[in-house]
C-alpha positions as CSV (number, residue, x, y, z in Angstrom):
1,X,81.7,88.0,113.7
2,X,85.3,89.4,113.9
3,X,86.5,90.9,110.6
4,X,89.1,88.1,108.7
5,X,92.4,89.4,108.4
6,X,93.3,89.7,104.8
7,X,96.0,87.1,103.1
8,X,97.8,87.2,99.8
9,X,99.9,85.1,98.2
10,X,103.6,85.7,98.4
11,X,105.7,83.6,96.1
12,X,109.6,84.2,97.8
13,X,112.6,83.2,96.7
14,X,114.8,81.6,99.2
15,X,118.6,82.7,100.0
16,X,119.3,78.8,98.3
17,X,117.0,80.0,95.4
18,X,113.8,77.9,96.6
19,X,110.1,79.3,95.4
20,X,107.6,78.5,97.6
21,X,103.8,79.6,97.8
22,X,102.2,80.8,100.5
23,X,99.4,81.8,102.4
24,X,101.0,85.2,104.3
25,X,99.6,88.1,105.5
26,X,101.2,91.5,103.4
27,X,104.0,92.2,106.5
28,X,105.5,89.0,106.9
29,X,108.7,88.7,107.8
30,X,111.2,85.1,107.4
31,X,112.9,84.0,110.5
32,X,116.3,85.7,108.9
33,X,114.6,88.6,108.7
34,X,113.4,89.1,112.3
35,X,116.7,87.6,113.3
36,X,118.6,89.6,111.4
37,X,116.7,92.7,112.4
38,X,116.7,91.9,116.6
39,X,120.9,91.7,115.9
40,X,121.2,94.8,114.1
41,X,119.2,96.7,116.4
42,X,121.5,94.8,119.9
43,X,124.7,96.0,118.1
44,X,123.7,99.3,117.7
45,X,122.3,99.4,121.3
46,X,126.1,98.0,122.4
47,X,128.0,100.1,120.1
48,X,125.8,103.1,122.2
49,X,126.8,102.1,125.7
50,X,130.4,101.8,124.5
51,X,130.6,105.2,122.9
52,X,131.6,103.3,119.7
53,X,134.5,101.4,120.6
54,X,134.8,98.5,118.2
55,X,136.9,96.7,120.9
56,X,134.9,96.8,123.4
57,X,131.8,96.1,121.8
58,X,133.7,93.7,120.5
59,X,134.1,92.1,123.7
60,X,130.9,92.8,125.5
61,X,129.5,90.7,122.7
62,X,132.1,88.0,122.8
63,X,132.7,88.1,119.1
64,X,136.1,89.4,117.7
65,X,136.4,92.4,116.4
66,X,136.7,91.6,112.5
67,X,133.5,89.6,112.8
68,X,131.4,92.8,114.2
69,X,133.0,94.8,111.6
70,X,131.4,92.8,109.1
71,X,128.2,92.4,110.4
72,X,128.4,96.3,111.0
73,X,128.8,96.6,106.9
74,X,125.8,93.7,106.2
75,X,123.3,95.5,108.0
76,X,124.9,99.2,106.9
77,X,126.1,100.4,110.3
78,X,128.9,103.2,109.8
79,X,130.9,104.7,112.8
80,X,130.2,108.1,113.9
């Protein structure tokens, strides 16, 4: 018989301040999270290829420049 993973219940809070109850396993991740995770790590991979040039990262993403720069400060990404 294959062993049973184990599951605990998580009680999260929300971003809209929700509590709900779960069945989860201990490294669950939300959506957000993984979301959140998969764009932080493609910026940094872009920012790479363009030596760091917020412009044309920038543009290679098709987002304008003040909108990487905060997304570069929400997940903590400082220029080198």
């Amino acid at each position: 018989m294959a062993a049973l993973k184990e599951k605990v219940i998580i009680k999260r809070t929300t971003r809209k301040g929700r509590k709900k109850s779960s069945y989860l396993p201990p490294d669950y991740k939300t959506l957000q999270e993984v979301i959140d995770g998969i764009e932080r790590d493609y910026i940094l991979h872009t920012l790479e290829l363009t030596n760091w040039n917020l412009q044309k990262t920038s543009r290679v993403l098709d987002i304008a420049r003040n909108t990487l720069k905060a997304k570069m400060k929400k997940y903590n990404i400082d220029l080198q």
